[in-house]
N, C-alpha and C positions, 0 to 999 in steps of 0.2 A: 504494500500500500504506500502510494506516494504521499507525502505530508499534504495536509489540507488544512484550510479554516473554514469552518460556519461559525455564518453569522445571523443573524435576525437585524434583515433590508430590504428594503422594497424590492421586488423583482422587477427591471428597466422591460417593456413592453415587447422588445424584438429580443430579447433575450430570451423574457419565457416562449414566445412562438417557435422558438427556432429550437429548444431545449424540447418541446411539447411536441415538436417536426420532430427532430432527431428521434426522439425515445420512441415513438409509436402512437402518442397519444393522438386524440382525435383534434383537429383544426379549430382556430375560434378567430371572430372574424376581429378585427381591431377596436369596433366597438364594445365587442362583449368583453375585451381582455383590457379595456379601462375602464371600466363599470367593476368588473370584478376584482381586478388586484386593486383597487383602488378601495375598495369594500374589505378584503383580507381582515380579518383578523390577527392574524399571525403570517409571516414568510421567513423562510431560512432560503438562505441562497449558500451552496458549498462549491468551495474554490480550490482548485489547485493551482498551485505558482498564480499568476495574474490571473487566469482563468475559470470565469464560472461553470463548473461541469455538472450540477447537480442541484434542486430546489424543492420545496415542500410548501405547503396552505396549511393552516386551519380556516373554514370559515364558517360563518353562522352567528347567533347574536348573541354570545359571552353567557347565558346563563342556561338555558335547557335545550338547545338542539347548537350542536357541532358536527362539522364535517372535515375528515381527513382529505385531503386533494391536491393532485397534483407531484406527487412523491416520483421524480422521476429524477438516473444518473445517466448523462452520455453512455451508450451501449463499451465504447471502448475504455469505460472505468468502471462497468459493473464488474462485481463479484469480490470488490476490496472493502468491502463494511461501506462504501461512502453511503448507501440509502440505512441503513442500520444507525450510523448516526445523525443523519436527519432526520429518525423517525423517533432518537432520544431526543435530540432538540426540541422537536414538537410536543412531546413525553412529559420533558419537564416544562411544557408553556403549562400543558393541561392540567398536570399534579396541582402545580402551585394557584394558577389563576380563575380554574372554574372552579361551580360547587359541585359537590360531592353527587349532586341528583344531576349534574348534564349530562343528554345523551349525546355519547359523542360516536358516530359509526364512519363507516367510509365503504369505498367499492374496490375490488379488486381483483386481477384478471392473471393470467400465467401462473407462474410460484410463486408469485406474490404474498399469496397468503401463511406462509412460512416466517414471512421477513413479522407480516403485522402481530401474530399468534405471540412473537417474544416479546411483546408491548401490552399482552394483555387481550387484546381481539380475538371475539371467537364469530364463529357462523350465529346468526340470527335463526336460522332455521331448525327446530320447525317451528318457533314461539312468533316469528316473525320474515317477511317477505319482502326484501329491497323491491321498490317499482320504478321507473322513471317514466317522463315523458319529455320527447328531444324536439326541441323549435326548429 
């Protein structure tokens, strides 16, 4: 693992598209990606040397519903902890600044759910069923 810093900072607008390009994640149009980071709750940005490789959300409204989003590493830095600790960063946003009743869940897709499982997250199912609906 090459040394890195996280930090808690805005994510700059073509940074996250292009992080959100890279990794796999789905497209968002430049309107929605200033509405929404601008809204954030919480953002960690992880860096190596000068370079942002890696970035994570909370959002939702600080006291009963949170959402994990956006937890994504450049493909050619996965597998060296960089999402493992962006997902402690967000870890201890939750510990220390919600209460104890928020719900805080997230979605998640590949082996993913290995990485969330060591932070605490389990399947909702069958006491409950993720839904969405896409604009």
């Amino acid at each position: 693992m090459k040394a890195f810093t996280i930090k808690q900072a805005p994510i700059p607008i073509d940074i996250y598209q292009d992080l959100r390009n890279r990794c796999g994640l789905s497209d968002k149009t430049e309107q929605a990606c200033i509405i929404g980071l601008r809204n954030s709750l919480y953002t960690v940005i992880l860096e190596v040397g000068e370079s942002i490789v890696g970035m994570g959300r909370l959002v939702g409204d600080g006291g009963c519903f949170c959402q994990v989003v956006d937890i994504c590493v450049l493909p050619e830095y996965q597998g060296n902890g960089y999402g493992k600790a962006i997902m402690a960063q967000i870890s201890k946003y939750i510990n220390k600044h919600l209460p104890s009743s928020c719900s805080v869940s997230l979605l998640t897709d590949r082996d993913a759910p290995i990485l969330y499982k060591k932070f605490g997250f389990q399947d909702t199912l069958p006491i409950t069923k993720g839904m969405y609906i896409k604009t």
